[in-house]
N, CA and C of each residue as an Amber inpcrd file, in Angstrom:
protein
   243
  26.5210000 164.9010000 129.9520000  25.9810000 165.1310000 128.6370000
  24.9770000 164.0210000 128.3200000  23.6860000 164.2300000 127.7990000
  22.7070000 163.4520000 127.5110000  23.2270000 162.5510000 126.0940000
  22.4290000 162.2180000 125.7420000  22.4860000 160.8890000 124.2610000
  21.9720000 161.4700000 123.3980000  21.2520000 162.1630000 123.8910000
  20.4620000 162.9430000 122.6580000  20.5010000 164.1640000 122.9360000
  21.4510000 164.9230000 121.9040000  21.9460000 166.0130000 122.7190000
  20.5390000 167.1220000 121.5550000  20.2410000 168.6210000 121.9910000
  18.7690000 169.0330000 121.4910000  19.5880000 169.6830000 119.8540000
  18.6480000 169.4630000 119.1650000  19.1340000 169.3420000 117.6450000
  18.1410000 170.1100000 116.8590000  18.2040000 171.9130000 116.8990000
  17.4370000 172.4620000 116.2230000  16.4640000 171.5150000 114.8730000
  15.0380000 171.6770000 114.6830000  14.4630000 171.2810000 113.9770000
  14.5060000 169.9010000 113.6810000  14.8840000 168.5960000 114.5480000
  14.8560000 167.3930000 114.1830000  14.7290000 166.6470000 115.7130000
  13.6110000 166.5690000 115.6770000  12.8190000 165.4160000 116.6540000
  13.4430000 164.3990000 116.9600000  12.9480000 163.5760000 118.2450000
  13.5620000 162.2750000 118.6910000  12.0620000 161.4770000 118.0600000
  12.3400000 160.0200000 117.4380000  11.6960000 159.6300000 117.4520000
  11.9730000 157.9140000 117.7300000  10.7060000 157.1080000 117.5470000
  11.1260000 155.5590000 117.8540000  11.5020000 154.7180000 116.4150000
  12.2430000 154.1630000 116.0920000  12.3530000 152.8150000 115.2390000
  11.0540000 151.8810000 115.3620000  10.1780000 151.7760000 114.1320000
   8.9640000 150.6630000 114.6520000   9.4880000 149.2820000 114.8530000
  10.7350000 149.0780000 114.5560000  11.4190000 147.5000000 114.5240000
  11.5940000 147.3600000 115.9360000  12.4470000 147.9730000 116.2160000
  13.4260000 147.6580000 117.2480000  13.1170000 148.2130000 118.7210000
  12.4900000 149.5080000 118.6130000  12.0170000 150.6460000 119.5450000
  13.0320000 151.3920000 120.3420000  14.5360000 151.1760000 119.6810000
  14.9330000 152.0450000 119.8980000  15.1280000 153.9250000 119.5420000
  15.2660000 154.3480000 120.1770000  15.5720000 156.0860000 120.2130000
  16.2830000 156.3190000 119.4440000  16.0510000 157.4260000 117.9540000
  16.6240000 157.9820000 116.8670000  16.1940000 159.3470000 116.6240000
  16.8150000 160.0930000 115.8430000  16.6250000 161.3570000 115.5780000
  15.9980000 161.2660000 114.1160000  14.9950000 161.9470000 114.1990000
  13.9360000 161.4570000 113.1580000  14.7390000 161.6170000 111.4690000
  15.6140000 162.5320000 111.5970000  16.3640000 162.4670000 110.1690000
  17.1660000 161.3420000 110.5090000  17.4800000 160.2900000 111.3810000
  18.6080000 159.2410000 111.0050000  16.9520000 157.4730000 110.9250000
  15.8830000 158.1820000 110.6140000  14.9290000 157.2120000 110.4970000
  14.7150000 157.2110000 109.0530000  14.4110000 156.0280000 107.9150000
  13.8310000 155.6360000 107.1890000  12.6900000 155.2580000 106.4350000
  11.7570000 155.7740000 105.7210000  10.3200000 155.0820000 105.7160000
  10.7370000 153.7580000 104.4150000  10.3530000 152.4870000 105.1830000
  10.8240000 151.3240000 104.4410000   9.3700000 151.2770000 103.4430000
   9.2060000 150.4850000 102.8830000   8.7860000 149.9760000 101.5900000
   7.3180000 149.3110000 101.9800000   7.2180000 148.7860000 103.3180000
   5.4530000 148.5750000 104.2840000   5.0520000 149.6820000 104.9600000
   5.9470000 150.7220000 104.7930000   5.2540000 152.0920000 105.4410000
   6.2160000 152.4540000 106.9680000   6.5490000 151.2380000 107.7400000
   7.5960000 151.8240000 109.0170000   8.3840000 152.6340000 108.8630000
   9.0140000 152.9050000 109.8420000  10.0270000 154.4060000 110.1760000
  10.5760000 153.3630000 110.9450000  11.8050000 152.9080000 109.9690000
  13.0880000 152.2710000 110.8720000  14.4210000 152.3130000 110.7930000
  15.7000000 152.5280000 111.3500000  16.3010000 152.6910000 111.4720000
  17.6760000 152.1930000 110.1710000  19.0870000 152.4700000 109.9580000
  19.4870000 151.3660000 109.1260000  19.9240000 150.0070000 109.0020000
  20.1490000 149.7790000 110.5810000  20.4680000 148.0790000 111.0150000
  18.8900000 147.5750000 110.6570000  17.7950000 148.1020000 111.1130000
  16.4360000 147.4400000 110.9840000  15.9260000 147.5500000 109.5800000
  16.4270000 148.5600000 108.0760000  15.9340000 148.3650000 107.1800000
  15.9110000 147.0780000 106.4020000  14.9050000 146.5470000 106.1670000
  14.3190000 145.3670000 105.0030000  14.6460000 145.8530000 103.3690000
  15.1170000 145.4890000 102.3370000  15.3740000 145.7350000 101.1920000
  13.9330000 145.0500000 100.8380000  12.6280000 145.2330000  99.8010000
  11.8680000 144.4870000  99.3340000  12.3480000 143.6210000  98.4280000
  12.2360000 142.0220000  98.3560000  12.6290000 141.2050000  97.7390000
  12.1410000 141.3370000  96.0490000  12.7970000 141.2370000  95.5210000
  12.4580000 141.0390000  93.5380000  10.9830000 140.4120000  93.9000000
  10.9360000 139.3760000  93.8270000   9.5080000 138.4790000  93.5590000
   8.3920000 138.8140000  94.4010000   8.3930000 140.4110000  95.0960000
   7.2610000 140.6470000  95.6520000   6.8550000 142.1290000  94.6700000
   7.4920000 142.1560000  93.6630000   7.3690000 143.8060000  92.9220000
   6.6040000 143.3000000  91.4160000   5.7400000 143.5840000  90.9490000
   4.8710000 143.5950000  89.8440000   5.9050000 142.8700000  88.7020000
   5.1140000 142.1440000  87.9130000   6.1180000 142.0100000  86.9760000
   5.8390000 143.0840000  85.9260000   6.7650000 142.9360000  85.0690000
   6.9420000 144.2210000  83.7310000   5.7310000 143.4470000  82.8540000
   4.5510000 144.6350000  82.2290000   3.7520000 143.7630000  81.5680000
   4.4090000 143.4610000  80.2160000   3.7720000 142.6270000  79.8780000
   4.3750000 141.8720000  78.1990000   3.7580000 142.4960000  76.9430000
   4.8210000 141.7510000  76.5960000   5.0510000 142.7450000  74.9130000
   4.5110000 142.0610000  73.9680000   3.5260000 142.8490000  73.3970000
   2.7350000 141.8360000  72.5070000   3.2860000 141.7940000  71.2030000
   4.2260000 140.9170000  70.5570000   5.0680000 140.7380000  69.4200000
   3.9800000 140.1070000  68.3630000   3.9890000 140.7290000  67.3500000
   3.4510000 140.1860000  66.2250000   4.0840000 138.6360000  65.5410000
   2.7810000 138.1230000  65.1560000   3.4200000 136.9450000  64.5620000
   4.1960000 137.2260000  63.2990000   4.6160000 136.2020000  62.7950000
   5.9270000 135.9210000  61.4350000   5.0970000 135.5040000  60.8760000
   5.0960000 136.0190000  59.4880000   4.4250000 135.2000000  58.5420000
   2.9460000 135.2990000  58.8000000   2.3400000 136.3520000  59.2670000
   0.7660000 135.7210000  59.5060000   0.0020000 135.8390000  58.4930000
  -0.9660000 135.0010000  58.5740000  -2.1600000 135.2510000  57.3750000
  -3.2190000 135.0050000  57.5080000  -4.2100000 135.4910000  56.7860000
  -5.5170000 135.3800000  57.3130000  -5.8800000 134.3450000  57.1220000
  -7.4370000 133.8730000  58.2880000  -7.2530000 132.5080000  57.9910000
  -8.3940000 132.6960000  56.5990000  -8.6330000 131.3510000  56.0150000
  -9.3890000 131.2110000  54.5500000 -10.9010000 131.0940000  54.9180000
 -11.2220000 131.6160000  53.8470000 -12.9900000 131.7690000  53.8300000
 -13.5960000 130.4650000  54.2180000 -14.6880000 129.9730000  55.5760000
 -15.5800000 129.1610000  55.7140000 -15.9430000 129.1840000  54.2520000
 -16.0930000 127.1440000  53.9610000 -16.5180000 126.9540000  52.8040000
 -17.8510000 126.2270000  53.7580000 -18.7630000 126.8040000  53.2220000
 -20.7350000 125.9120000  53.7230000 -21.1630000 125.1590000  52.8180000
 -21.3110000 124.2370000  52.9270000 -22.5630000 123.2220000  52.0890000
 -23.8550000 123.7980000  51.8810000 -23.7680000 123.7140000  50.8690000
 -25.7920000 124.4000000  50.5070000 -26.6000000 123.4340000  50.9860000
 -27.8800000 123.8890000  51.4520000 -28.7370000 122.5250000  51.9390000
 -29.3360000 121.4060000  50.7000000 -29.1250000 121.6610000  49.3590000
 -29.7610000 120.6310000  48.6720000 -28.1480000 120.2010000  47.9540000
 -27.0210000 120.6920000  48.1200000 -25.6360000 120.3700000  47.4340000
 -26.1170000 118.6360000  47.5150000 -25.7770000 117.8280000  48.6440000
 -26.0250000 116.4890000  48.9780000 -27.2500000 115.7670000  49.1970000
 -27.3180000 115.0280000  48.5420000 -28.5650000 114.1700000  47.9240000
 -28.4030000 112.7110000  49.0280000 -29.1610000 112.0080000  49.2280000
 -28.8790000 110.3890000  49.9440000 -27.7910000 109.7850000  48.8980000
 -28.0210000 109.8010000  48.0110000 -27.0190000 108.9240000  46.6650000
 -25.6950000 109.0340000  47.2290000 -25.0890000 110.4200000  47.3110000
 -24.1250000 110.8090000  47.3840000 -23.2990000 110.5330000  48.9070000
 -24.2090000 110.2980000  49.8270000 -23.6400000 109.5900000  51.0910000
 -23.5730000 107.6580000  50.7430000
């Protein structure tokens, strides 16, 4: 009896990890795109996945800020410095 015995509708194929011989339904497509097996699957680590974007919280208490006060050009005289 062979190892791979013939299995209507499911192919032999390779593990890209390891290169061993699997039946293409006992293969995986991992998370970089390979077809590998379950001893050879990689879990993707947290700190390689997008972070959640942020929440833009309104301030407390806000207020507008107060009207630019301008000096007129003749308000100040030399005296007055």
């Amino acid at each position: 009896m062979t190892r791979f015995p013939y299995r209507p509708g499911d192919a032999k194929a390779l593990c890209d990890r390891c290169g061993r011989q699997y039946y293409l339904s006992q293969l995986t497509q991992e998370y970089t795109g390979l077809m590998v097996d379950e001893g050879c699957l990689d879990e993707q680590h947290p700190q390689e996945l997008a972070p959640p974007p942020r929440v833009e919280r309104p301030l407390v208490n806000a207020r507008p800020s107060p009207p630019d006060n301008f000096i007129e050009e003749m308000s100040v005289s030399r005296d007055d410095l």
